[in-house]
N, C-alpha and C positions, 0 to 999 in steps of 0.2 A: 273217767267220765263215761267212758263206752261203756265198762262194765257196770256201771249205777244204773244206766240206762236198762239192758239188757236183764238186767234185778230187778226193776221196778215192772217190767212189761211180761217179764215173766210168774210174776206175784199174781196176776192177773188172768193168767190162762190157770184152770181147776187139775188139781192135783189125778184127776181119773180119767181126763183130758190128754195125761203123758205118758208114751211109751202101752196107753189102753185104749179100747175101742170104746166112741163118743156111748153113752146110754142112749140106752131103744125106750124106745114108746112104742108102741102095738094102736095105730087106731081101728077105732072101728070100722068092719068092712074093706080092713085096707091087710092084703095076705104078706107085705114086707115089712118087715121094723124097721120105725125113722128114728131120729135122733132130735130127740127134745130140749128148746132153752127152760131153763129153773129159773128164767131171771123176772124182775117186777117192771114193768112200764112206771115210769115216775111220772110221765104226761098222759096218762091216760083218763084222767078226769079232769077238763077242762082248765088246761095248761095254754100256754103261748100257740097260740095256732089251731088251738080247737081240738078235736080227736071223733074218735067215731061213734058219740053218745047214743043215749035214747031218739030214734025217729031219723038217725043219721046212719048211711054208711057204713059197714064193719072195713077195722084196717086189719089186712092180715099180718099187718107188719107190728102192729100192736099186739095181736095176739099171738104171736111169736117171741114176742119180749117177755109176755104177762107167762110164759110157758103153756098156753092154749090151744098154740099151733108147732108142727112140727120144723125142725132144721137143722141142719150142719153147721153146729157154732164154731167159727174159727179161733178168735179172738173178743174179749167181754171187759169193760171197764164202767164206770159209774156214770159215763157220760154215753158212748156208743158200745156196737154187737159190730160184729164180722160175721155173714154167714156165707157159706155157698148158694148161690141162685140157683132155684127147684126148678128153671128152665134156662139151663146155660146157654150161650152162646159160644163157648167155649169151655175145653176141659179145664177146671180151677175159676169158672169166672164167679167172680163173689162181690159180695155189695156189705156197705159197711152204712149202719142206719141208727141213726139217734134215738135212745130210748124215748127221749119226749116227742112229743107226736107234732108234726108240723107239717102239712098241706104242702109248701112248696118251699123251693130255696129261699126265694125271698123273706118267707114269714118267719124260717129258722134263725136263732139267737147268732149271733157272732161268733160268742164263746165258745158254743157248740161245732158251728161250723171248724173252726180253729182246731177245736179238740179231735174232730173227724180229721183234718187234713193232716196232723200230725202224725196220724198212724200209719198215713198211705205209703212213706215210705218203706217202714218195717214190715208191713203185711204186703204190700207189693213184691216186695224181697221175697220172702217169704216161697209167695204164691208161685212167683217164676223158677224160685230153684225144683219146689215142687212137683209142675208142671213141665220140666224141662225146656222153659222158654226163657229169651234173652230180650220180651219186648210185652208191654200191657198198652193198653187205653184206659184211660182215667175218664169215666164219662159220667154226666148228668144228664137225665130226659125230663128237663121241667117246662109242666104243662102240657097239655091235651098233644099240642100240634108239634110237640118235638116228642112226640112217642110216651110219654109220662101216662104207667096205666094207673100203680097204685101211686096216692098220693099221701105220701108219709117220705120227705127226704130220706131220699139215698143217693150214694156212689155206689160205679159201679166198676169193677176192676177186674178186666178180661183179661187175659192172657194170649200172645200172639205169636205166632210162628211167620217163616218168611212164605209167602205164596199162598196161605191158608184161604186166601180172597174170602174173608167175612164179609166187607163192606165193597160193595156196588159201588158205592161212591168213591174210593180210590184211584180206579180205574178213570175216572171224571178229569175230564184236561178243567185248571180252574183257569180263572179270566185275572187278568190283571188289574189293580185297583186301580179306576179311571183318578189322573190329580184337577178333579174341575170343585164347578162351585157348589155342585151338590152333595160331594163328599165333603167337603169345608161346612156346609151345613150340618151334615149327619155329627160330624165331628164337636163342632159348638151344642149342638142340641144332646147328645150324651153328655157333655162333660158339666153341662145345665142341669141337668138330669142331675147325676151323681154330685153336683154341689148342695142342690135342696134337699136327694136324699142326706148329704152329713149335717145342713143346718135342722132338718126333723129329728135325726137322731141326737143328735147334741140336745136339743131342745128336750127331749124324751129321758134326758140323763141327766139333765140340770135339778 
């Protein structure tokens, strides 16, 4: 089983991909060669979530898919990209993004999302032996106010060493979760929440 696995995910990285250095692209005005995706955006015209038509927005995350913009493709399948992030926060930190264009987590497909999460273990693997690290963060910035700059779903999969202090916020003593009534409410009102989202979707698949 491991090795069908390991053949199937290997059928999917490009033969000039291994054991070769990724192809250059030369853009203009720019004096370093990057390395170019060749692949098609399948949600690039007016798919689930919208995209970055006429009068809208450009996604660069689309135009990296459509091979219009430049990247470090790690890993490439029919459904998502793995590339390196052009502003790391760490050495090896890479984000793995659905060909189809989708605004935010919420509005991306299930399917998709599933098919993203499956990889995470392999390419996580991957990245930390790499990068010589024994630890990542698996993180999502969705929407304006949790840091979300472009908005085209992604993961983002950092690589971490011990004492690296990336995040401010660790160093943060947290607060224990009070058991009163206002957490009893928060608690009902989510699980509210997530019931009417399953009767919409249900309804939407009927």
């Amino acid at each position: 089983m491991a090795e069908r696995r390991l053949a199937v995910l290997c059928s999917h990285l490009r033969p000039t991909d291994i054991g070769r250095p990724l192809p250059l692209h030369r853009l203009p005005g720019c004096s370093e060669p990057q390395a170019v995706s060749v692949s098609c955006c399948r949600g690039s015209r007016g798919e689930a979530g919208g995209e970055e038509g006429i009068g809208k927005k450009r996604c660069v995350f689309c135009e990296i898919i459509r091979g219009e913009s430049p990247a470090f493709k790690l890993y490439e399948d029919d459904v998502c990209l793995c590339i390196l992030d052009s502003n790391p926060l760490s050495y090896g930190h890479s984000l793995i993004i659905p060909k189809s264009h989708f605004p935010s987590l919420e509005a991306t497909s299930p399917p998709v999302i599933a098919a993203m999460c499956s990889k995470i273990p392999f390419l996580s693997n991957a990245i930390m032996k790499a990068t010589q690290c024994d630890s990542f963060n698996l993180l999502v910035n969705n929407g304006s106010a949790a840091g979300q700059v472009i908005f085209h779903t992604h993961f983002h999969i950092i690589p971490r060493k011990a004492g690296d202090q990336l995040w401010s916020s660790e160093s943060c003593r947290r607060q224990p979760l009070k058991w009163n009534q206002e957490t009893v409410n928060l608690v009902n009102c989510i699980q509210d929440g997530f019931l009417l989202f399953l009767v919409i979707a249900a309804g939407l698949l009927a």
